[in-house]
C-alpha positions in Angstrom: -30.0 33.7 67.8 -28.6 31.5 70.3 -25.2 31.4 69.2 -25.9 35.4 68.8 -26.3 35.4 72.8 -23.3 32.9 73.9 -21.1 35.1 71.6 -22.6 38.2 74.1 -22.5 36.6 77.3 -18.9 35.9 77.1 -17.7 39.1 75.4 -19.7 40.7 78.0 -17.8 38.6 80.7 -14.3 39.1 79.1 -15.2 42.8 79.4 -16.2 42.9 83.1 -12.7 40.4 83.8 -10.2 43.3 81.7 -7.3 42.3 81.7 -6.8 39.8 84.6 -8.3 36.6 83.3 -8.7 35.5 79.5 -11.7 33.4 78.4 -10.9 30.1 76.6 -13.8 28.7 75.5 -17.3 27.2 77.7 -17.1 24.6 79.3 -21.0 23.7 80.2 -24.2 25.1 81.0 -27.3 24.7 83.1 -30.0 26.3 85.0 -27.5 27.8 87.3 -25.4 29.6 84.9 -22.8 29.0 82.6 -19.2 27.8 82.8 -16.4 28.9 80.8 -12.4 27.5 81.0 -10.2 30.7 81.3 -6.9 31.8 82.5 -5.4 33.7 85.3 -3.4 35.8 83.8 -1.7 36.8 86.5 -0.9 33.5 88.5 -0.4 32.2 85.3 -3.4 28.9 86.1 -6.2 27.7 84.9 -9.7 28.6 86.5 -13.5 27.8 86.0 -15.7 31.4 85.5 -19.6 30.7 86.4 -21.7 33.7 85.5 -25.5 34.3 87.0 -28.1 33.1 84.3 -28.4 36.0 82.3 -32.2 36.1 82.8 -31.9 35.7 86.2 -29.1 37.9 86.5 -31.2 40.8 85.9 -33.3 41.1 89.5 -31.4 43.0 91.9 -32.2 40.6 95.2 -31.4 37.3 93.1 -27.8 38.6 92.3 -27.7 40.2 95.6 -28.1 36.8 97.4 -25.7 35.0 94.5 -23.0 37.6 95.2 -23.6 36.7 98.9 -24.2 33.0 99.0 -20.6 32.6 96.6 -18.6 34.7 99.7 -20.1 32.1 102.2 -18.9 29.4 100.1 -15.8 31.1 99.5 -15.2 30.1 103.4 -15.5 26.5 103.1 -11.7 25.2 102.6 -11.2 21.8 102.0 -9.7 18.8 99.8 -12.6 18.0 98.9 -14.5 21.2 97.9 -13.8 23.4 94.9 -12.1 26.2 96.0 -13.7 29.8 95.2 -11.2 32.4 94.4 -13.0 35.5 93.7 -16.4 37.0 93.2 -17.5 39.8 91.0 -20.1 42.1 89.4 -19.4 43.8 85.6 -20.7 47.4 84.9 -23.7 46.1 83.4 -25.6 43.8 85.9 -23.1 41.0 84.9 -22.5 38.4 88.1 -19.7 35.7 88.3 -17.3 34.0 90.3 -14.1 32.4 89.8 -13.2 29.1 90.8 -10.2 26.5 90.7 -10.3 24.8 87.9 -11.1 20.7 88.2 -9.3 17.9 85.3 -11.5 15.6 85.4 -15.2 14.7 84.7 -18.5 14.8 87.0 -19.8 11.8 88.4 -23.2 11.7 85.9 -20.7 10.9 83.3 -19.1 7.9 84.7 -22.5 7.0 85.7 -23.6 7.5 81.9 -20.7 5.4 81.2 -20.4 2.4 83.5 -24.1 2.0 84.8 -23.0 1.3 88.4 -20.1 1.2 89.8 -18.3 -1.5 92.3 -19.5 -1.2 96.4 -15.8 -0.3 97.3 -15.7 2.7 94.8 -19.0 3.7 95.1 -17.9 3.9 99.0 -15.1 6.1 98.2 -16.9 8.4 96.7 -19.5 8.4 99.1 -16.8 8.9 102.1 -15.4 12.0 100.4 -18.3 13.4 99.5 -19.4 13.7 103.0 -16.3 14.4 104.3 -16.7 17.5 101.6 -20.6 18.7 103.3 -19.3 17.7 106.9 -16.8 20.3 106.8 -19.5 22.8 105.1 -22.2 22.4 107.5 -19.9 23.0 110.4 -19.8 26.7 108.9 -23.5 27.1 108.0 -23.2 26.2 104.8 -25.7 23.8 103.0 -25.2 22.6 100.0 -29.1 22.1 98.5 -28.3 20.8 95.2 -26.4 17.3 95.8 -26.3 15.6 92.5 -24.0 13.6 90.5 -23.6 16.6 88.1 -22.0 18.6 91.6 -19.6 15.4 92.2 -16.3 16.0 90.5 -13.9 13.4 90.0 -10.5 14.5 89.4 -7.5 12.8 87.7 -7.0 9.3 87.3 -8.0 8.0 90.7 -11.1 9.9 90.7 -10.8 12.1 93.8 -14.0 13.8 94.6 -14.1 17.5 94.4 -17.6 18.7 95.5 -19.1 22.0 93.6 -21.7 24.7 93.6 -22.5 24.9 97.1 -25.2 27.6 98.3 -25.6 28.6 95.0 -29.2 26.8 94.8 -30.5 28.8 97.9 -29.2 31.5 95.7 -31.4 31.3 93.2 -34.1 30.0 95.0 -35.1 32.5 97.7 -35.3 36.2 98.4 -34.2 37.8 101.4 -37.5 37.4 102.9 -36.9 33.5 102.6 -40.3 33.4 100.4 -40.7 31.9 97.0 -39.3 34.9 94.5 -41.9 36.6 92.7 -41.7 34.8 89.5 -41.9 31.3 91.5 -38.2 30.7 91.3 -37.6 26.9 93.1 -34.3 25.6 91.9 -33.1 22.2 92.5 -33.3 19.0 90.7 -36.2 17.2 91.7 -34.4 13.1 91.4 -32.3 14.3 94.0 -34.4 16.5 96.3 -35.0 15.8 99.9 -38.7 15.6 101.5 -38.2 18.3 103.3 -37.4 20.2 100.3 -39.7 18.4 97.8 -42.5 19.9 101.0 -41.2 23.4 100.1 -39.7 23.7 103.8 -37.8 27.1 104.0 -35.9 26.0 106.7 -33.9 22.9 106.0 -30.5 21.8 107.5 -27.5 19.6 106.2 -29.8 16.3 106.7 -31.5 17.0 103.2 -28.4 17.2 101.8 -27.3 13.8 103.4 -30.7 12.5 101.7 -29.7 13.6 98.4 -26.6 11.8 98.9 -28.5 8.8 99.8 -29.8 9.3 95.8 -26.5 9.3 94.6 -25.7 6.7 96.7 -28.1 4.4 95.5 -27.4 5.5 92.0 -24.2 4.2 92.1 -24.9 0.8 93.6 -28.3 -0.2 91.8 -27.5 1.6 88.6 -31.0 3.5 88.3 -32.9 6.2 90.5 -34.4 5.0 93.5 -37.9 7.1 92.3 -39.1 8.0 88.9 -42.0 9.0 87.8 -43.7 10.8 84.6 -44.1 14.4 86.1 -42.5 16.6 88.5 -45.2 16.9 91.0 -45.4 13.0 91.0 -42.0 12.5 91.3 -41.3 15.3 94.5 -44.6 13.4 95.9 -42.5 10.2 95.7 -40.2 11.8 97.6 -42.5 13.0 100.7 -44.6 9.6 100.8 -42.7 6.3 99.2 -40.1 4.5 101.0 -37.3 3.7 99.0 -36.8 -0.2 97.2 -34.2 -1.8 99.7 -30.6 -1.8 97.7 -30.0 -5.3 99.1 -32.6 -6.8 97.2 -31.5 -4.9 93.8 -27.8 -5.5 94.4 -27.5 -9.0 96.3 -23.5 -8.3 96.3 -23.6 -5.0 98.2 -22.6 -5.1 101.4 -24.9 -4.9 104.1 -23.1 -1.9 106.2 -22.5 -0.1 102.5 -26.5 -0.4 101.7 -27.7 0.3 105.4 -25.6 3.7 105.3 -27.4 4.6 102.0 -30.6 3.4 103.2 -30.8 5.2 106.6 -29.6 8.4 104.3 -33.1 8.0 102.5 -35.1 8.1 105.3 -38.3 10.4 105.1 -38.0 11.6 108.4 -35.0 14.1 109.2 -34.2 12.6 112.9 -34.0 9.0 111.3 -31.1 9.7 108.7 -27.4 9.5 110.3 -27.2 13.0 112.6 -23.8 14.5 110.6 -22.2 13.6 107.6 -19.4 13.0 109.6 -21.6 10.3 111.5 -22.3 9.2 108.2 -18.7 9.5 106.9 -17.1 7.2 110.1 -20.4 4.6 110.0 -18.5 4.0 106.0 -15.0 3.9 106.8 -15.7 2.1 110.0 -18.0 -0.6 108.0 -20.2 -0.6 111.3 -23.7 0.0 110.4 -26.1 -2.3 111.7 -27.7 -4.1 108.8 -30.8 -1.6 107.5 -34.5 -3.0 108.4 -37.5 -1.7 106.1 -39.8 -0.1 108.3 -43.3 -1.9 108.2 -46.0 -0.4 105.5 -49.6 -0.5 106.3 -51.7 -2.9 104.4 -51.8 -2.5 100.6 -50.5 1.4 101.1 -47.0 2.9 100.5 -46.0 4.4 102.9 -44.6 3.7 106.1 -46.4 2.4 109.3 -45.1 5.5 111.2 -47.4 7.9 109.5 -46.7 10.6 107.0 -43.6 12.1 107.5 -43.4 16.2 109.0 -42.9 17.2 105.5 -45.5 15.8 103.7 -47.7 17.8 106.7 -45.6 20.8 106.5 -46.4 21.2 102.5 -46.3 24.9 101.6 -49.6 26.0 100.6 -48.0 28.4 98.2 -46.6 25.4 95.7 -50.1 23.6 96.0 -52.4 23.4 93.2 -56.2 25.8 93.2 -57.5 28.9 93.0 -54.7 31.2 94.3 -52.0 28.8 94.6 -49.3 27.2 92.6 -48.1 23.9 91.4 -44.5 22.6 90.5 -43.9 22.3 86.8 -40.5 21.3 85.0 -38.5 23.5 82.8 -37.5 22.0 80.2 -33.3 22.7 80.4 -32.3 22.2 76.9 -28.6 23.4 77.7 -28.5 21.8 80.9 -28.8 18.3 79.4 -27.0 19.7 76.0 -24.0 20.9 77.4 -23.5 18.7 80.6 -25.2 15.4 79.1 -27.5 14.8 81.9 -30.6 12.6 81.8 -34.2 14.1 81.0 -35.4 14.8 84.5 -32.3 15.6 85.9 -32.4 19.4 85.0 -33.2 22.3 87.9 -36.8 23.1 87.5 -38.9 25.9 88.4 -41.7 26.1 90.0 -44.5 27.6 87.6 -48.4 28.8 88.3 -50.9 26.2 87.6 -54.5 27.5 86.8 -57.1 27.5 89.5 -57.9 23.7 89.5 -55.0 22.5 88.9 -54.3 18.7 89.8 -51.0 17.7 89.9 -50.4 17.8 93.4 -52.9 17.4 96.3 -52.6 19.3 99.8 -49.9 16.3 101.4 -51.7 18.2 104.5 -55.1 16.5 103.9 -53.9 13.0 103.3 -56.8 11.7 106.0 -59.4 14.3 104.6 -58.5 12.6 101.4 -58.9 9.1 102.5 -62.5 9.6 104.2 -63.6 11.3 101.0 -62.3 8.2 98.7 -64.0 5.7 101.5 -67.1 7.6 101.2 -67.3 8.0 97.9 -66.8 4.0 97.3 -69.5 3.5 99.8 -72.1 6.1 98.0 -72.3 7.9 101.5 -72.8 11.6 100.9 -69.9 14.0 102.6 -71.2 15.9 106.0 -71.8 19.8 105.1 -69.1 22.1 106.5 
């Protein structure tokens, strides 16, 4: 049945490209469409065809705002960004665009691979990339979905080539900027920002500078800087738990190369590095002042500061109860089939949880919470409302 479908997806696409391009075989696959390896027939080069999820594809203001969200890509030119040559719609509902085509592999698969990788390349890479989103954001454009999957590394020395920007608000919003009827979230949750994990609507090219941070300390430490068994727990990690210091995992890091990454994963917005450019300079300069933990309250997580804005600003929409919804992870069998990424590292949707459900609490109530626990360990009864 599945092999039925591939076989059908890409006649379908060879049908809407005629004559102009000729499709060589796929290339991968995820929850943000498939890629195939085809020709330009007429320029006579090879290119990278993604097509709209085909179950996605179907509702009109998702493959509106795809359609759109590739042209405003399209307008980001730079080394360091795949270039998008064309966008287009087949006869039957069919949406794709066609991009230069990158020899090499992504980062995840060098991280699959080697584990970590040495301060100076890891530096390189995280130079580039930034150079990549400081010359995005300077149009507009934010990127949303900064993973290693997105990080291409071309040729033998590796030069980074930075995919799939915009094309996760694509999927993710309408044109009203609400969730999409069926709850559509896309965006992979290891990676996600606060700010996004909150299910803020408005977010700017700092979350994308605290996904970096992720990759960041991926590549130093060799592991994620959160994990946890669920979703909800892990985009809760995100919103409350300071990050384990990459000094103290990696003694032979340098201090200015872990302070950039660190101040990258601050919860608060205003504390990361301002630009990516500020960000890109502070790594080639080797300036940063060494990165000091910010104090955590007595036998708590989280920082003395208080909750961050986004753990307040939760959207009442993704919370669990009567009404609302929760976050719950699709299982992407092709995405980790076809691109070899780790469980977990999949786009996920956000699904409706039955009226009680209890994977995430209101981040809004966090005080309301902690009377109630005191209370409750103390056998005094709650005031009525």
């Amino acid at each position: 049945m599945a092999e039925s479908a591939d076989r059908s997806l890409s006649g379908r696409l060879s049908q809407a490209l005629g004559t102009s391009y000729t499709v060589e075989g796929e290339i991968g696959r995820g929850g943000m469409g498939v890629v195939y390896h085809a020709r330009d027939e007429r320029l006579k080069r090879q290119v990278a065809i993604k097509v709209l999820p085909p179950e996605l594809a179907f509702r009109e203001e998702i493959r509106i705002r795809f359609l759109r969200e590739a042209e405003t890509a399209a307008r980001v030119s730079h080394p360091h960004v795949v270039p998008i040559h064309s966008v287009g719609e087949g006869p039957d509902g069919l949406v794709y665009f066609v991009m230069a085509f990158v020899d090499g592999e992504p980062l995840s698969e060098r991280l699959k691979r080697r584990g970590r990788l040495p301060p100076e390349e890891a530096r390189r890479i995280l130079i580039e990339t930034a150079d990549a989103l400081g010359a995005a954001h300077a149009l507009g454009v934010i990127h949303r979905d900064v993973k290693p999957d997105n990080i291409l590394l071309e040729g033998s020395r590796g030069r980074v080539v930075v995919t799939d920007f915009g094309i996760a608000k694509a999927l993710s919003s309408t044109s009203t900027g609400a969730l999409t009827g069926t709850g559509v979230a896309i965006g992979t949750p290891h990676y996600m920002s606060p700010e996004q994990a909150a299910g803020d609507r408005e977010i700017d090219g700092r979350s994308d500078l605290y996904s970096l941070g992720v990759v960041g300390f991926q590549m130093l430490v060799g592991e994620l800087p959160f994990t946890a068994p669920t979703v909800p727990g892990l985009l809760m990690k995100h919103i409350t738990e300071q990050a384990p210091l990459i000094t103290d995992r990696r003694p032979d890091c340098p201090d200015d190369l872990a302070a950039c990454v660190m101040r990258c994963l601050e919860k608060e917005p205003e504390a990361r590095w301002p630009t990516a450019d500020a960000l890109r300079r502070a790594l080639e300069s080797r300036s940063a002042p060494a990165y000091r933990a910010p104090l955590r309250r007595p036998g708590g997580t989280g920082p003395l500061r208080g909750s961050p804005p986004a753990a307040r600003r939760l959207d009442p929409a993704r919370q669990g109860g009567p009404g609302g919804s929760g976050v719950g992870e699709r299982g992407d069998r092709a995405e980790r089939g076809g691109r070899g990424e780790e469980p977990g590292s999949s786009p996920f949707r956000v699904a409706q949880m039955s009226p009680g459900g209890r994977e995430v609490a209101p981040a809004g109530s966090c005080r309301r919470c902690r009377a109630q626990a005191s209370r409750r360990s103390s056998g005094e009864r709650a005031p009525r409302s």
